[in-house]
C-alpha positions as CSV (number, residue, x, y, z in Angstrom):
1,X,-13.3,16.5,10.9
2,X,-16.6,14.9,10.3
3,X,-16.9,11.3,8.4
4,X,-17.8,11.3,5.0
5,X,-20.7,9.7,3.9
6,X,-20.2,6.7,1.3
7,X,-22.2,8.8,-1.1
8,X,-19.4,11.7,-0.7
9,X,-16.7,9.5,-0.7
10,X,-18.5,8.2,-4.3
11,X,-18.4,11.1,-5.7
12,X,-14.9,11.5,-5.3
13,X,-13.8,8.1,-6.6
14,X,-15.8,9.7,-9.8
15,X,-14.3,13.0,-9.9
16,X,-10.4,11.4,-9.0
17,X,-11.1,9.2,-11.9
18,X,-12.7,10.9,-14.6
19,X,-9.8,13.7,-13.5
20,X,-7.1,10.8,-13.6
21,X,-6.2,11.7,-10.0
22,X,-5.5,7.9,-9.9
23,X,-3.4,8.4,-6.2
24,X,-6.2,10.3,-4.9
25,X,-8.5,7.8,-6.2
26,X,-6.1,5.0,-4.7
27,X,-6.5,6.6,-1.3
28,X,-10.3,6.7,-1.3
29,X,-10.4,3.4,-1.7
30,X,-10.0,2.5,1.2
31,X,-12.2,5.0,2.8
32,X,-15.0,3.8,1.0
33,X,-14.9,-0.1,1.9
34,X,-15.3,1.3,5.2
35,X,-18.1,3.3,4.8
36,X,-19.2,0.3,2.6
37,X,-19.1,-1.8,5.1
38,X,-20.6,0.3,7.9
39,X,-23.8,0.9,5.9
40,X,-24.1,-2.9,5.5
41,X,-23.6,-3.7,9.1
42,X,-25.9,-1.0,10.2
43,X,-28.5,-3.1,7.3
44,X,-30.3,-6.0,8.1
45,X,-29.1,-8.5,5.0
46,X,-31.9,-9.1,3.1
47,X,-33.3,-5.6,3.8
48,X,-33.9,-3.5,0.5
49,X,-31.9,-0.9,1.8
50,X,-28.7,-3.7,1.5
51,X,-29.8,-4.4,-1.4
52,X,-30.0,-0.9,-2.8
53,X,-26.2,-0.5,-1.1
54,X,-25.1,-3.3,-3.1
55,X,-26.1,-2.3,-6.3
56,X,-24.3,1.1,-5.5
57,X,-21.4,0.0,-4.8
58,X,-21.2,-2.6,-7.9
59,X,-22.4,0.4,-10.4
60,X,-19.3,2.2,-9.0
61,X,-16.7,-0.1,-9.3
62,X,-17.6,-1.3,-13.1
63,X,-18.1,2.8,-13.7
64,X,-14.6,3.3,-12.1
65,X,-13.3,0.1,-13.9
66,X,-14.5,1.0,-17.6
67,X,-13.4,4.8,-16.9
68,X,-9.7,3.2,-16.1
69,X,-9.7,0.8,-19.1
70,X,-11.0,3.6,-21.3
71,X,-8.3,5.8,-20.1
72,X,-5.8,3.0,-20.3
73,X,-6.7,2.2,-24.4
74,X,-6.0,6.3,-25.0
75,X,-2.8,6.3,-23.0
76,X,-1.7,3.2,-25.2
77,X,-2.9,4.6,-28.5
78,X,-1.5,7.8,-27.7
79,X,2.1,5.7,-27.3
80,X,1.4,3.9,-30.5
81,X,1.2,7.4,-32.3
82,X,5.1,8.4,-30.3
83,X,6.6,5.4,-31.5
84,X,5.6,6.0,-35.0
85,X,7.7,9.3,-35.0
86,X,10.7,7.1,-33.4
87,X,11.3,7.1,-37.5
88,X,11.5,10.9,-37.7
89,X,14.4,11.5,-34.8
90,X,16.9,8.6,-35.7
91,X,20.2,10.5,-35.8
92,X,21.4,8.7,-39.2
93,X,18.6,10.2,-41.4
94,X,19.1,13.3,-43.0
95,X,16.8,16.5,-42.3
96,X,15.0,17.2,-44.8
97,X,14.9,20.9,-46.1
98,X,12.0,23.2,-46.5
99,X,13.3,23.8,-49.9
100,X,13.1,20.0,-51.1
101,X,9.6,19.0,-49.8
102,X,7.3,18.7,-52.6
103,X,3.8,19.3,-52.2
């Protein structure tokens, strides 16, 4: 199997994300820090290509970091909604019948 470029394994992170494949993501992880790391060794450090790498690899980690939050806040608004209707499913309050509704 050939190795992934960091640019493919990128674009996987993304996809594993905005998907909320968050194991899959998890796994890629670590494949990327690799590849990360291999493109900067293979760099001298203050070359423009490092550079360039650098500011990659930041733009994808606060990308992947504001797509997780963002998911987060729905996930936790969406559980504020559920526990609103906690009100509805108590067994002590009576059903109401479609005959006695008004409106």
């Amino acid at each position: 199997m050939p190795m992934q470029t960091i640019g493919e394994i990128a674009a996987g992170l993304r996809r594993a994300v905005a998907s909320q494949a968050y194991a899959q993501a998890r796994g890629l992880v670590p494949a990327y820090c690799a590849a990360l790391e291999r493109e900067f060794r293979s760099q001298p450090p203050s070359s423009p290509e490092a550079r360039r790498i650098a500011e990659e690899a930041r733009d994808l980690y606060q990308w992947l970091a504001r797509a997780v939050i963002a998911d987060r806040a729905r996930c936790a608004a969406a559980l504020r909604r559920l526990s609103k209707l906690t009100a509805y499913l108590q067994s002590g309050a009576p059903t109401p019948h479609t005959y006695s509704l008004e409106g």
